[in-house]
BALUM-669313 format. One record per atom (N, C-alpha, C): x, y, z; residue in one letter. Coordinates in steps of 0.05 Angstrom, whole numbers, padded with zeros to 5 digits, always signed. Atoms other than C-alpha are relative to their C-alpha. Layout:
! BALUM-669313
XYZa...
END
This chain:
! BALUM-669313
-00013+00023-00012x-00206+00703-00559x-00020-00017+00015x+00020+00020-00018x-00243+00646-00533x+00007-00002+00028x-00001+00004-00025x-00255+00640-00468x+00013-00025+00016x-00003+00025-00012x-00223+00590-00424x-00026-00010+00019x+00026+00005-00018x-00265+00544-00375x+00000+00012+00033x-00001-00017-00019x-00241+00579-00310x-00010+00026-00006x+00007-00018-00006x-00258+00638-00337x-00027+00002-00006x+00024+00003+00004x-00325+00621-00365x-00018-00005+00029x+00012+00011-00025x-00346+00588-00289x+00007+00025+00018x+00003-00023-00008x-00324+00653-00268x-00022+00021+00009x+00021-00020+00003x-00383+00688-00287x-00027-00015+00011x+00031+00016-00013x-00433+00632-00262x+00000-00011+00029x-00009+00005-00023x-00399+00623-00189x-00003-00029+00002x-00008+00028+00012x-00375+00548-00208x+00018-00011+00000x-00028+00015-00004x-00321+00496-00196x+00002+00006-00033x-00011+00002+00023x-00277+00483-00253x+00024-00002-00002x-00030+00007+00002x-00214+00449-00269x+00017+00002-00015x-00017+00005+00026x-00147+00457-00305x+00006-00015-00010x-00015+00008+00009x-00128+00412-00341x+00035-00008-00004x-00024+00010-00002x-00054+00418-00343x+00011-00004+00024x-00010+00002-00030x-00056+00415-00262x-00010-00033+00005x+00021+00031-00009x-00104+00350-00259x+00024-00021-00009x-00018+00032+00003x-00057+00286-00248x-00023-00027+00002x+00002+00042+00001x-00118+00230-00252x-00001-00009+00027x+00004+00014-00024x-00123+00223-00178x-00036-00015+00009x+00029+00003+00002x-00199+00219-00183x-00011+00009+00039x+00002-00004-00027x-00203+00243-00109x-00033+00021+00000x+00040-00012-00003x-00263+00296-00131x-00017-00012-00010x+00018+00013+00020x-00299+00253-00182x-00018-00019+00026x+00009+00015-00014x-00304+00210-00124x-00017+00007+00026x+00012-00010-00037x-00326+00246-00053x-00015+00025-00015x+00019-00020+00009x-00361+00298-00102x-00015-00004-00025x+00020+00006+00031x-00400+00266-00158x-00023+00015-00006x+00024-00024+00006x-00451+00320-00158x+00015+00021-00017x+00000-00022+00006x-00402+00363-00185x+00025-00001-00020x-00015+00016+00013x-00342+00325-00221x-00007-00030-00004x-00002+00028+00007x-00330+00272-00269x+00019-00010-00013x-00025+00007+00011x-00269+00227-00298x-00005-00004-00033x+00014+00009+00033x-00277+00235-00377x+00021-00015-00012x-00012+00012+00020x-00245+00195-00434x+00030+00017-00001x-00033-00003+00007x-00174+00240-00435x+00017-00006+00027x-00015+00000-00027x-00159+00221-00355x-00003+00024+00012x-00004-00021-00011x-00179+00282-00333x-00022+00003+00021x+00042-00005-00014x-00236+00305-00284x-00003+00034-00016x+00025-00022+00004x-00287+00357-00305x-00016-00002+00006x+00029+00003-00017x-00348+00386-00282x-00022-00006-00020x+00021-00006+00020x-00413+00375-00300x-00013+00020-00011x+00015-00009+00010x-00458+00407-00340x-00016+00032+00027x+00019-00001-00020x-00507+00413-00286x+00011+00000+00032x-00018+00014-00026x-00455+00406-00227x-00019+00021+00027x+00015-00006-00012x-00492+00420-00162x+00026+00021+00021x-00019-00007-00014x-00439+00471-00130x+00000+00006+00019x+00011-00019-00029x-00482+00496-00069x-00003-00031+00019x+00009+00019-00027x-00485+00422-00033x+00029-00001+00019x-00024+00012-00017x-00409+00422-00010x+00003+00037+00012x-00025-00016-00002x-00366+00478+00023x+00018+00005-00019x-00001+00016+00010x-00337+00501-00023x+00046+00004-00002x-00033+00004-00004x-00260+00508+00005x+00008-00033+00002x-00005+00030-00002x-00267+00434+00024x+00002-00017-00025x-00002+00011+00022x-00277+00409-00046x+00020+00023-00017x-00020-00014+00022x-00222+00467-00079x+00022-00024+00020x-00028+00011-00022x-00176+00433-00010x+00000-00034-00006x-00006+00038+00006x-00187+00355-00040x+00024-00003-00021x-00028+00008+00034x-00147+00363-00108x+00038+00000+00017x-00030+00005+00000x-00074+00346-00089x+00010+00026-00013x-00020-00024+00025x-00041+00402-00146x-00017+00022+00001x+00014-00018-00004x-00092+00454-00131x-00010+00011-00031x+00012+00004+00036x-00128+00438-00209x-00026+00011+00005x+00036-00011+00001x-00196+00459-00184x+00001+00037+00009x+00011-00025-00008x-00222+00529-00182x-00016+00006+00011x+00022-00006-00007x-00275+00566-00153x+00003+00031+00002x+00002-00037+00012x-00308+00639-00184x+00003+00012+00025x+00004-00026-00017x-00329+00659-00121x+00019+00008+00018x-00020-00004-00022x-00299+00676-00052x-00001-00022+00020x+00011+00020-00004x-00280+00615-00024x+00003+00003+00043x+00001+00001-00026x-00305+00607+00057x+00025-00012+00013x-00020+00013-00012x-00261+00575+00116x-00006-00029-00003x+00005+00029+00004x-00258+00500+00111x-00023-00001+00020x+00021+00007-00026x-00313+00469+00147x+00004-00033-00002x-00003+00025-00013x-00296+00399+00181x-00024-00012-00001x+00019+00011+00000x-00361+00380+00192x-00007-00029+00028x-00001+00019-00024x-00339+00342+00255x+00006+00030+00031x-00003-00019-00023x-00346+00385+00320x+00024-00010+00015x-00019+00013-00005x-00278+00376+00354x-00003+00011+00031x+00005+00002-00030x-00281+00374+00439x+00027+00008+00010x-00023-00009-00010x-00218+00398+00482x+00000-00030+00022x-00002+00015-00019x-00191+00348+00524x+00001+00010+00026x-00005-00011-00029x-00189+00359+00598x+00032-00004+00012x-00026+00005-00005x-00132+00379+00626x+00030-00011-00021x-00026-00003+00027x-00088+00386+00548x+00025+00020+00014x-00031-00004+00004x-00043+00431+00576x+00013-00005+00020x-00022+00015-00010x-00006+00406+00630x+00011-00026-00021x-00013+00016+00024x+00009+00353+00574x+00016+00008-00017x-00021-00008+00017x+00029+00394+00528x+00015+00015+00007x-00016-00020-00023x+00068+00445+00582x+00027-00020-00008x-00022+00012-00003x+00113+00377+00581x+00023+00006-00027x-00004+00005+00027x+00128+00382+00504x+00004+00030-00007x+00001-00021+00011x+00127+00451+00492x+00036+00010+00004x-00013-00010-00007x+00187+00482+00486x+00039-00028-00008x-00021+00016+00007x+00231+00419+00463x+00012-00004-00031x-00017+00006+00025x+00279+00409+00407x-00022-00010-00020x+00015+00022+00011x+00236+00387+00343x+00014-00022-00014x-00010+00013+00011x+00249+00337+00304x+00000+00006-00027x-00002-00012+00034x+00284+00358+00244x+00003-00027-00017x+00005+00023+00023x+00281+00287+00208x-00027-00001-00016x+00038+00004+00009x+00193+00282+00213x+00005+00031-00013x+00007-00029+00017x+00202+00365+00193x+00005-00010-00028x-00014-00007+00029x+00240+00350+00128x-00020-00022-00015x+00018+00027+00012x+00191+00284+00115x-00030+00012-00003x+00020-00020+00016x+00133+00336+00116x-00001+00019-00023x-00008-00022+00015x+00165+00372+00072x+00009-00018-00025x-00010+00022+00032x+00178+00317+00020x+00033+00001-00008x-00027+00003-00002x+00250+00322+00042x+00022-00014+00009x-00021+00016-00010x+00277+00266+00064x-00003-00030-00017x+00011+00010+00027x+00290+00227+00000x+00030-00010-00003x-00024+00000+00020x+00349+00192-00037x+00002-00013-00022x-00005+00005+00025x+00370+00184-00112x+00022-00020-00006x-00023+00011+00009x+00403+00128-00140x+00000-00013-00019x+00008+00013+00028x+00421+00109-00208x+00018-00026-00014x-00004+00034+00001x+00421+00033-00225x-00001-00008-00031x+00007+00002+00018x+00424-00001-00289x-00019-00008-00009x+00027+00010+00004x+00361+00005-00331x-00015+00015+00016x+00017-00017-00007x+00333+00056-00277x+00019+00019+00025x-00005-00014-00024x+00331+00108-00230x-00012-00011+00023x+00023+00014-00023x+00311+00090-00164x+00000+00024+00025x+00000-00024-00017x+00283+00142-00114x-00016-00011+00022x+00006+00008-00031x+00263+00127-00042x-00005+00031+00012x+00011-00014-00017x+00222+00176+00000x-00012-00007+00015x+00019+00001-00020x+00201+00176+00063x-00021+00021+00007x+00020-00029-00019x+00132+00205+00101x+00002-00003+00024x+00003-00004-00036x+00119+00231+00166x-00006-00028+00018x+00017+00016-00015x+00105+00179+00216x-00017+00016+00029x+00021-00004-00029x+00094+00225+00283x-00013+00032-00018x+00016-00016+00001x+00041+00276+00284x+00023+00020+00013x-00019-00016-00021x+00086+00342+00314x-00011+00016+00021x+00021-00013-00022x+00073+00370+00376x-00009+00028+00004x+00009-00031+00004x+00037+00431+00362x-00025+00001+00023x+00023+00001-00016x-00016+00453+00419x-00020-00004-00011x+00020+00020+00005x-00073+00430+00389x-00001-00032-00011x+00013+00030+00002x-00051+00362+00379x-00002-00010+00027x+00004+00014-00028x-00060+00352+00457x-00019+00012+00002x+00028-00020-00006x-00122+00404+00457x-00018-00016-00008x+00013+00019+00008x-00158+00359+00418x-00008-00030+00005x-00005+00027-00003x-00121+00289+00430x-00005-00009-00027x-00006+00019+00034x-00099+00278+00361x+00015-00031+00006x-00014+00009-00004x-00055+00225+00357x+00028+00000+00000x-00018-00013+00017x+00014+00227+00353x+00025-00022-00017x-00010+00007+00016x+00025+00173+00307x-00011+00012-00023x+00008-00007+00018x+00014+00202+00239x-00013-00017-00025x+00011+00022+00013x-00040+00168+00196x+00015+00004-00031x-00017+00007+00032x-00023+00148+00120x-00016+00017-00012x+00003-00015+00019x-00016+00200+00074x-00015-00010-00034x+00007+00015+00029x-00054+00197+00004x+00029+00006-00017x-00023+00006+00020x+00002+00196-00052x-00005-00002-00026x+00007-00002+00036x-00001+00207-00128x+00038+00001-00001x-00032-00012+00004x+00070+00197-00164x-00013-00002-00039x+00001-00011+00020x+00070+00224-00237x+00021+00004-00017x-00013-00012+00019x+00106+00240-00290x-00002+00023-00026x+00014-00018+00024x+00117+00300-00342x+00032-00005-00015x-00027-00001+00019x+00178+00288-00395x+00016-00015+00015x-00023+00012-00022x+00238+00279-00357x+00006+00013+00031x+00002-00011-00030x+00216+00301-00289x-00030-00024+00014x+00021+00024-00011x+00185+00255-00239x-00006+00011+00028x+00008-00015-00017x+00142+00283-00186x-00018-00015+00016x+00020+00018-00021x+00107+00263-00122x-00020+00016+00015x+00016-00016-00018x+00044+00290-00084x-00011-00012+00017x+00017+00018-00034x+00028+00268-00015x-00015+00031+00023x+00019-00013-00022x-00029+00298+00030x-00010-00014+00024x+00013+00008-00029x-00064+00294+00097x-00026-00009-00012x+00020+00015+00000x-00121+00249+00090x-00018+00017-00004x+00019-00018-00003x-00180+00299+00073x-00031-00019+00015x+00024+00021+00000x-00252+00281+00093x-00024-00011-00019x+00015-00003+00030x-00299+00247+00050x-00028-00009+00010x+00037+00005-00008x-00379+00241+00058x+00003-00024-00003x+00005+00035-00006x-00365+00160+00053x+00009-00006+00030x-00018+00016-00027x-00317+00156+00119x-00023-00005+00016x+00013+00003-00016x-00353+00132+00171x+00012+00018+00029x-00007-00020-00016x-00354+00174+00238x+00020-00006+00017x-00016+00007-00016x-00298+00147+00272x+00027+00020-00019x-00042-00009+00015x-00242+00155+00211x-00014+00039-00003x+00007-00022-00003x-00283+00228+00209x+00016+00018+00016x-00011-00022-00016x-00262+00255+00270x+00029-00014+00013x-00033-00007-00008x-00189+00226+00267x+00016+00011-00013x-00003-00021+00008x-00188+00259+00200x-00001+00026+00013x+00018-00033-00004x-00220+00331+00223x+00029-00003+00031x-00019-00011-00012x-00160+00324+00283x+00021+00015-00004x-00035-00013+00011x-00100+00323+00242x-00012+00021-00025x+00000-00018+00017x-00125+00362+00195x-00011+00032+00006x+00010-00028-00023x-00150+00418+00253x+00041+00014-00001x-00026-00016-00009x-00063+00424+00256x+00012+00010-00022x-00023-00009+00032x-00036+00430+00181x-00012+00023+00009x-00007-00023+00000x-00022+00497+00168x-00015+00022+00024x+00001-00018-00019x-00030+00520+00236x+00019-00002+00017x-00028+00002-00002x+00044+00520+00246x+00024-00008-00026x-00008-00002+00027x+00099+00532+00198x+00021-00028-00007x-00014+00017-00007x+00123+00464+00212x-00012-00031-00020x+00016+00019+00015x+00061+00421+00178x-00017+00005-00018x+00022-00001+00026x+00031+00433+00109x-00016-00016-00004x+00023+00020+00019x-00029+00399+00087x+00016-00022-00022x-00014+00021+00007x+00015+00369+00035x+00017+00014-00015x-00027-00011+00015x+00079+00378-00010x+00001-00018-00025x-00011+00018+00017x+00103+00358-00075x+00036+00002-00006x-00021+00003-00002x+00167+00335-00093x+00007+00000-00029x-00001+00009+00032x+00200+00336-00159x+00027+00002+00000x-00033+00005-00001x+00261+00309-00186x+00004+00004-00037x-00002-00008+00026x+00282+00338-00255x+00022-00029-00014x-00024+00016+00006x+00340+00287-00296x-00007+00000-00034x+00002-00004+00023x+00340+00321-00364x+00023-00017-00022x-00016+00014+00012x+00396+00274-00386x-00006-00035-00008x+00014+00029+00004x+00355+00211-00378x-00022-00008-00012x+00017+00009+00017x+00315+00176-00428x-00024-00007+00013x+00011+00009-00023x+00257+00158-00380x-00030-00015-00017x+00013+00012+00022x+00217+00103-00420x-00031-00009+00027x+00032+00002-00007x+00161+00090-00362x+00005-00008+00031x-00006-00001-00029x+00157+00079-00279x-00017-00019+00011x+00026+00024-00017x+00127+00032-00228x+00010+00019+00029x-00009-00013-00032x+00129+00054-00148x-00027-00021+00017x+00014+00017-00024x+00105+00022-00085x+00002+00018+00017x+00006-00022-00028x+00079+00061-00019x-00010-00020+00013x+00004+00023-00017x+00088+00009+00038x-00016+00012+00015x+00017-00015-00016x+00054+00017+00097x+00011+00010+00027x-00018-00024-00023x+00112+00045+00136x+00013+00024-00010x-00004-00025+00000x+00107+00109+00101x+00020-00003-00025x-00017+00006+00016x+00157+00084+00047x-00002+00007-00036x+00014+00000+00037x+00154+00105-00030x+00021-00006-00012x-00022+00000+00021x+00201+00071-00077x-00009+00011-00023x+00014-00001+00035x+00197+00095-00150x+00020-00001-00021x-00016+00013+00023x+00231+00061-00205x-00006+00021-00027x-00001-00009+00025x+00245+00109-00264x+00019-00016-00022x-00014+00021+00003x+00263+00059-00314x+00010+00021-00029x-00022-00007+00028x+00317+00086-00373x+00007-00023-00027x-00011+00023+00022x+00320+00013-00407x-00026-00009-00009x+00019+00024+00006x+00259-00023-00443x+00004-00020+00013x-00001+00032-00014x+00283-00086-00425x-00004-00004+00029x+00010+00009-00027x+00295-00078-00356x-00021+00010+00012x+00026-00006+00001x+00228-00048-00349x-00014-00027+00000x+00011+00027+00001x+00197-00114-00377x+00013-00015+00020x-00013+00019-00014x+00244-00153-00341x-00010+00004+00034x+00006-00016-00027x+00231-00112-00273x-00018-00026+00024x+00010+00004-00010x+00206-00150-00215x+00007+00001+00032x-00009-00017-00031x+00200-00125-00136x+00009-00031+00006x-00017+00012-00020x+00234-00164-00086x-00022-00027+00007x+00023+00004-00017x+00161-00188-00052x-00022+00003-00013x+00031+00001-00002x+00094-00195-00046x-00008+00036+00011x+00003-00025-00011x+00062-00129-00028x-00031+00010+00007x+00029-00004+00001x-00006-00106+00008x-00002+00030-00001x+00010-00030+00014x-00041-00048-00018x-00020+00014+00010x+00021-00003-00007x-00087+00003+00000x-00030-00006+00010x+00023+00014-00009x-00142-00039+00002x-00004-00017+00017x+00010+00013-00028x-00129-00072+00065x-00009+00005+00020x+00018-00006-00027x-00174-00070+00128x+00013-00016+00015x-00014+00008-00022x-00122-00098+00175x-00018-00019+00001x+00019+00033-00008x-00169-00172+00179x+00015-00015+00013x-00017+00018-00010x-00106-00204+00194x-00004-00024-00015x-00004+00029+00011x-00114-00271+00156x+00022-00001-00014x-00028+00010+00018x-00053-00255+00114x+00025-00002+00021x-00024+00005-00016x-00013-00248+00174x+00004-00031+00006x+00008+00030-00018x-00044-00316+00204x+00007-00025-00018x-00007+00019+00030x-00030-00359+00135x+00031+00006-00002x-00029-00007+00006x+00039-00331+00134x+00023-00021+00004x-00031+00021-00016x+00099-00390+00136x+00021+00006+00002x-00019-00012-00012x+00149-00343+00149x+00005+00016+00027x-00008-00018-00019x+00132-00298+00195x-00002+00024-00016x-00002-00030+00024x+00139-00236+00131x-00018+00016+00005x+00025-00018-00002x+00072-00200+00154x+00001+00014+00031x+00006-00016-00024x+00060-00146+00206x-00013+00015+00003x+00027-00017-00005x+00006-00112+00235x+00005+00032-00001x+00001-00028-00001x-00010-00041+00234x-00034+00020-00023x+00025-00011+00017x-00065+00014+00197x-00004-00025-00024x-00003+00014+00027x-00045-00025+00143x+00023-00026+00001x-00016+00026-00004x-00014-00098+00137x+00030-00002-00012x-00034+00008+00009x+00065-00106+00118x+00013-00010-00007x-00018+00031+00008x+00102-00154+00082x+00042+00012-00001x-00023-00018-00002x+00180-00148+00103x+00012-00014-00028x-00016+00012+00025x+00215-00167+00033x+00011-00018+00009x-00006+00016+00003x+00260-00198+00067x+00004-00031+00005x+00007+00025-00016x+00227-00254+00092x-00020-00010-00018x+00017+00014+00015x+00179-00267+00038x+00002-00013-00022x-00008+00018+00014x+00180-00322-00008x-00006+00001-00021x+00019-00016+00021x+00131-00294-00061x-00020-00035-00002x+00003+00022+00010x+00095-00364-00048x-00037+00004-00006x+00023-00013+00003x+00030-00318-00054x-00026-00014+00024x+00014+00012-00012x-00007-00354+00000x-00023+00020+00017x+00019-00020-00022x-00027-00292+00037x-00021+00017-00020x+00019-00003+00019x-00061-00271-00025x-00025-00018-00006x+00026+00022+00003x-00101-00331-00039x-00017+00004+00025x+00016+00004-00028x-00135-00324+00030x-00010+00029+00011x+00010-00027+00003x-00142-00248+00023x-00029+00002-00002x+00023+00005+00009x-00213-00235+00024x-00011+00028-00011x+00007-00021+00013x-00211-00167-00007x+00028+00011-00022x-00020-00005+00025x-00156-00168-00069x+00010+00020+00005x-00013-00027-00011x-00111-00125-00026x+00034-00014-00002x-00031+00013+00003x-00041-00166-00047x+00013+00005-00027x-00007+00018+00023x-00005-00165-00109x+00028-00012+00007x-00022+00018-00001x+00052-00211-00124x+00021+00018-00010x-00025-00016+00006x+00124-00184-00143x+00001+00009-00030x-00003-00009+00025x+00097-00176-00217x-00019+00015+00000x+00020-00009-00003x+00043-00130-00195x-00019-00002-00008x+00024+00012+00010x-00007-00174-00208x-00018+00000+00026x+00007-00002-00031x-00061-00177-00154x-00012-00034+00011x+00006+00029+00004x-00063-00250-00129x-00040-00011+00003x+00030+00000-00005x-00136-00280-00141x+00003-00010+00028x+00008+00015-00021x-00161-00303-00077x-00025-00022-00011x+00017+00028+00012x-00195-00377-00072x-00016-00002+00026x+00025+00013-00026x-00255-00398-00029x+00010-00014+00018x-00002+00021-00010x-00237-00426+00036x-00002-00019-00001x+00005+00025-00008x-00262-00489+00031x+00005-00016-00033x-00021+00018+00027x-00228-00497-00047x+00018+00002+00001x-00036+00011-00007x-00159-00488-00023x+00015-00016-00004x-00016+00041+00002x-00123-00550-00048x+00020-00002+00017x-00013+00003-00016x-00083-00578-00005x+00026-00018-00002x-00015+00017+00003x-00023-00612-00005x+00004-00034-00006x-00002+00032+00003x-00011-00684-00034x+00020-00013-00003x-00026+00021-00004x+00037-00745-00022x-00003-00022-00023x-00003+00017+00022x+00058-00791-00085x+00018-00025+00026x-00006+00027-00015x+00061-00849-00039x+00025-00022-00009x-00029+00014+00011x+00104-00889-00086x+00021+00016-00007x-00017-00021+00013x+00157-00831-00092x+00015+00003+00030x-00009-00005-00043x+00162-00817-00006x+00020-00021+00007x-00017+00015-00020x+00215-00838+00026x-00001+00002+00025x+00000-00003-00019x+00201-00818+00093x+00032+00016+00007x-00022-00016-00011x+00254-00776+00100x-00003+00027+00025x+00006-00023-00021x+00220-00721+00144x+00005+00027-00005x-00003-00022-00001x+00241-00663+00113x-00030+00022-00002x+00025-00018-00009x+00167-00642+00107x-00011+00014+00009x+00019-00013-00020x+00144-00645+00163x+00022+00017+00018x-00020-00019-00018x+00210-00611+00197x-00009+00030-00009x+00006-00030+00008x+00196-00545+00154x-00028+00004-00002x+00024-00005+00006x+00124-00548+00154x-00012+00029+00024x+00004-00015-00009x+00102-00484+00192x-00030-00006+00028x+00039+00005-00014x+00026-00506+00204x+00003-00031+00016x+00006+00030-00012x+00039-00582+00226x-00018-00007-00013x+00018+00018+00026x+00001-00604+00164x+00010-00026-00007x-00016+00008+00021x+00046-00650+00151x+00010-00031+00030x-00007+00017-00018x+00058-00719+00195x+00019-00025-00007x-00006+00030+00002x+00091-00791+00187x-00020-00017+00008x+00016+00019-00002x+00052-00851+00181x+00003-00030-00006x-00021+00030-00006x+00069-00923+00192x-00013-00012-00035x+00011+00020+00017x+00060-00966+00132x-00007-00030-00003x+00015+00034-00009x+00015-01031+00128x+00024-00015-00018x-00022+00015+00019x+00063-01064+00069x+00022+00012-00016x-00032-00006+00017x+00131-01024+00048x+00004-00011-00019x-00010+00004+00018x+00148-01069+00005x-00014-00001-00026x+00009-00005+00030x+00097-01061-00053x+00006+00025-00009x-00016-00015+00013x+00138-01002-00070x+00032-00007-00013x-00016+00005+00000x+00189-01008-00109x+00034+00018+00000x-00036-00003-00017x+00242-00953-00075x+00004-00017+00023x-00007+00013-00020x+00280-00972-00017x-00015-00003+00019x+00020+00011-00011x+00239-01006+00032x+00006+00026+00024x+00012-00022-00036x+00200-00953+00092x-00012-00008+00004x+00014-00007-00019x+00173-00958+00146x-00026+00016+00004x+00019-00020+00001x+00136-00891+00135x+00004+00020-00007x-00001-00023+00019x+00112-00842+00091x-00014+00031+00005x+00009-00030-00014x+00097-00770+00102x-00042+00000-00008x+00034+00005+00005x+00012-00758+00108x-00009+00034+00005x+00007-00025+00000x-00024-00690+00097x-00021+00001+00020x+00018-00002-00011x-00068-00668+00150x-00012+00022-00005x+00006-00020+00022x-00110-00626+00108x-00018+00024+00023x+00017-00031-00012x-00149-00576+00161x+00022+00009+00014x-00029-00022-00018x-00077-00549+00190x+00021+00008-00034x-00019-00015+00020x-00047-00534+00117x-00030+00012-00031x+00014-00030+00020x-00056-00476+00075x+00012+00005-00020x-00002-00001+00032x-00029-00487+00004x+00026+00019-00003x-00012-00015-00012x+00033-00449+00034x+00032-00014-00035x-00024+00021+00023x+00082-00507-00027x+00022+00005+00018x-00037+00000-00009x+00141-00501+00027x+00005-00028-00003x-00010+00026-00003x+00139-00576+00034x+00008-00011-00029x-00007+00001+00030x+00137-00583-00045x+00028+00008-00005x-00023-00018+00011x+00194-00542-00047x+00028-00010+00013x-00015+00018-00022x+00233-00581+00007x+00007-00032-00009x-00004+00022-00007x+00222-00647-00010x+00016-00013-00032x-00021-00002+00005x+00281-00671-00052x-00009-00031-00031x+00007+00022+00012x+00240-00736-00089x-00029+00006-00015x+00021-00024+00016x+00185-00680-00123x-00027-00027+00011x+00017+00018-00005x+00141-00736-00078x-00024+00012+00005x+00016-00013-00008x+00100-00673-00054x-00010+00016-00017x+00003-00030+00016x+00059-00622-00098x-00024+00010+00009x+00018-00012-00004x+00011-00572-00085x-00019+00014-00022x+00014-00006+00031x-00046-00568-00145x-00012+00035+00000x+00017-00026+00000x-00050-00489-00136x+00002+00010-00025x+00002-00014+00020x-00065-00445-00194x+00017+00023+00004x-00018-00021-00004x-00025-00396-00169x+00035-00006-00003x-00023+00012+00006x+00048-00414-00197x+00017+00024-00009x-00020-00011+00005x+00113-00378-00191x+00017-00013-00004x-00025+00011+00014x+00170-00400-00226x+00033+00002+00027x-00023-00004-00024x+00222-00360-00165x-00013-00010+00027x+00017+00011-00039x+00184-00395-00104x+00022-00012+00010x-00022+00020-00014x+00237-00453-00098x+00025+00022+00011x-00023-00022+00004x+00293-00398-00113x+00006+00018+00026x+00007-00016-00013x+00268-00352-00065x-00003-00012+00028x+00001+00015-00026x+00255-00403-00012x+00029-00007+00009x-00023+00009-00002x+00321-00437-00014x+00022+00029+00012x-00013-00018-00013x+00346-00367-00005x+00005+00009+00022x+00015-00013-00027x+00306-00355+00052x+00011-00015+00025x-00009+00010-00013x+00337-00413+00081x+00026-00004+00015x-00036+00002-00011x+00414-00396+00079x+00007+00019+00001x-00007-00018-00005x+00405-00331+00094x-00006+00006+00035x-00009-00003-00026x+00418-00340+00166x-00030+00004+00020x+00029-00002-00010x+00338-00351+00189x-00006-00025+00013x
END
């Protein structure tokens, strides 16, 4: 019988992965390229040559999410690699906390248990929440963890007709820099040293009665995972989120908040768009300066060079001066301006026509969308069809 590759790496004291555990997260390929790589079937494997003596090597078996990696030998205690300091004076702090009721909501949300199923036409739709606080175990005041809980990684998957989720505690990776180091190496000093916080959990939801033709999901950045198991082709194709949505790749910069003409954006690790305030008019995308947005078709909006931004323009012979412009205009881009001769137009004679003041607007199309004599347009490349739709909504829904 041929050997498998666990058991072959067996004999040479050697990583080595399963296959039917590996979901494609690329989490080792990436923080261990000495020793994995992502081949042509989606899988990771090792190399050849994989260097297995530069890492720890519980820390690289403790990265894989589904526990797909092996190791022949005997594997050591993790090693952090961040020396962690006691605070002065932790336990009268935690003296306060000890001993109180926990919270069985954050328990069951570590536990990938605080979840609900509901089935829509054309899909399933599943909502899970994660932890937000850290729990108060004596070493999160020994240390001075924090005790908001940072953002979990997340893989969601599928096998047949079972749809499954894996969320972990942030591991550490030889790129972080020494700060996110030792806020990793805190929380991850408390998983499983109380029977309260695992390292991480998966979730799985079986529905052997449903045709399950393919899935999309979103993981906001308040801990939130929708996941659309879709049962219909069509409404699959058809499918589109509510919103705009920022993604992993944001560094909190804030410019999408600051461009915002709603108000729809909120600060935190990670930036926020509330659905229901956003117009999808993609603006906070264009001004993104690291392709951390996509739009409601999970596209990721391009971003444009400050200083090519187009900006709003007035069809002079079309303006009536009616003002609704500049009433909704957010930025004050947007003014009245007397006119030298009214009447070489030939609508009804004004006074004055609306004027763009181009370094206070940001390509935002509310005024386009407002103005009732299509006198305004904004030449962006970025064009949604539900902007007006979506705006107009935004307006008579009590805002």
């Amino acid at each position: 019988m041929a050997q498998t590759e666990l058991e072959k790496t067996a004999e040479a004291g050697l990583f080595a992965v399963d296959p039917e555990l590996c979901i494609a997260c690329d989490a080792c390929c990436q923080d261990f390229p000495e020793i994995f790589y992502m081949g042509g079937d989606q899988k990771a494997h090792t190399l050849d040559d994989q260097q297995a003596t530069l890492y720890n090597a519980r820390t690289v078996v403790d990265i894989c999410p589904t526990s797909a990696i092996g190791f022949s030998g005997e594997l050591p205690p993790a090693e952090l690699t961040v020396e962690l300091e006691e605070v002065p004076g932790w336990e009268a702090e935690f003296a306060r906390w000890k001993g109180l009721p926990e919270d069985k909501v954050e328990r069951d949300r570590r536990y990938g248990r605080d979840y609900k199923v509901e089935t829509e036409k054309g899909w399933i739709e599943i909502t899970l929440n994660l932890p937000t606080r850290v729990p108060a175990v004596r070493d999160r005041f020994r240390y001075g963890a924090p005790a908001e809980m940072p953002e979990y990684n997340v893989h969601v998957y599928r096998q047949g007709a079972k749809v499954a989720l894996t969320a972990w505690v942030p591991r550490l990776s030889p790129s972080d820099k020494q700060d996110a180091k030792v806020l990793k190496a805190k929380i991850l000093a408390l998983t499983h040293t109380s029977s309260s916080f695992p390292g991480r959990f998966t979730t799985e939801w079986e529905f052997p009665n449903a045709d399950i033709v393919g899935m999309r999901h979103r993981f906001d950045a308040h801990g939130q995972v929708r996941i659309l198991a879709f049962t219909d082709q069509a409404a699959m194709d058809a499918h589109q989120w509510e919103s705009h949505f920022i993604t992993e790749k944001c560094t909190s910069c804030s410019i999408c908040e600051r461009v915002c003409p709603t108000n729809a954006i909120s600060s935190g690790e990670r930036y926020f768009i509330d659905p229901s305030l956003c117009i999808n008019c993609s603006v906070c995308g264009v001004y993104c300066p690291f392709d951390a947005i996509d739009d409601n078709m999970e596209v990721t909006v391009q971003k444009i060079k400050p200083k090519q931004v187009p900006k709003a323009r007035v069809d002079e012979a079309l303006c009536t001066g009616c003002e609704f412009c500049v009433d909704v205009c957010p930025f004050e881009a947007l003014e009245m301006r007397g006119l030298v001769d009214a009447g070489e137009y030939s609508l009804p004679q004004t006074s004055q026509i609306a004027a763009v003041i181009d370094k206070n607007c940001v390509s935002c199309k509310l005024c386009e969308q407002v103005c009732i004599k299509d006198a305004i347009d904004v030449p962006r490349p970025h064009q949604f069809e539900d902007i007006g739709m979506s705006f107009m909504s935004y307006l008579t829904d009590e805002h």
